[in-house]
N, C-alpha and C positions, 0 to 999 in steps of 0.2 A: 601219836602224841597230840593229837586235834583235841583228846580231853582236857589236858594240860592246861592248853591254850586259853582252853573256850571257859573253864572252871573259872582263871584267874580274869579272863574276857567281865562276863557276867560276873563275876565277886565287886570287880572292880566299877562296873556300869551300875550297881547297887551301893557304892560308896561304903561298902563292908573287907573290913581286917580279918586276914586268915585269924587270928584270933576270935572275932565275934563272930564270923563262922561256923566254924568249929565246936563254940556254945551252944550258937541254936538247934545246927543238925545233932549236935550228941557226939560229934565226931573226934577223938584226941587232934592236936593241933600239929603235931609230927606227923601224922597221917595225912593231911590236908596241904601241908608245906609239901609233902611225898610226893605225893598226886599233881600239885602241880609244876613243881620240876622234873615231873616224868619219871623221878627212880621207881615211881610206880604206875607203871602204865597201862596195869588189866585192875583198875579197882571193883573191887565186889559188885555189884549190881543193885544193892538193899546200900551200900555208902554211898555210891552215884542218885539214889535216890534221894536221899535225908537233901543229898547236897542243892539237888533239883530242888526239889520242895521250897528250903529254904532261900535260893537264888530267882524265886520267880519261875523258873523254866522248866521244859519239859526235858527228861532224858535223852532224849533224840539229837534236841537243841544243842546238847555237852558233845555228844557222837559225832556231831555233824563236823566236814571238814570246812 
């Protein structure tokens, strides 16, 4: 659950709303809420990316516990 964490971690160290979010990466915004309360907790590889991209950070960085 360290993505969870670390997603809303960096969302929130970016001063960005799971809504504007969710615009930038392309990502629907029920996806993004998913992910960070953990109901989804093996997100795709290519969404963890968009989400990196858009959060400043490397994938790694989201993994890390």
């Amino acid at each position: 659950m360290h993505i969870a964490r670390n997603i809303k971690k960096y969302r929130q160290k970016a001063g960005m709303s799971q809504d504007k979010l969710s615009k930038l990466a392309g990502i629907n915004l029920h996806t993004i809420a998913k992910i960070e309360s953990g109901a989804t907790p093996d997100p795709r590889v290519l969404t963890v990316k968009k989400i990196a991209d858009e959060l400043g950070c490397t994938i790694d960085e989201l993994l890390m516990a």
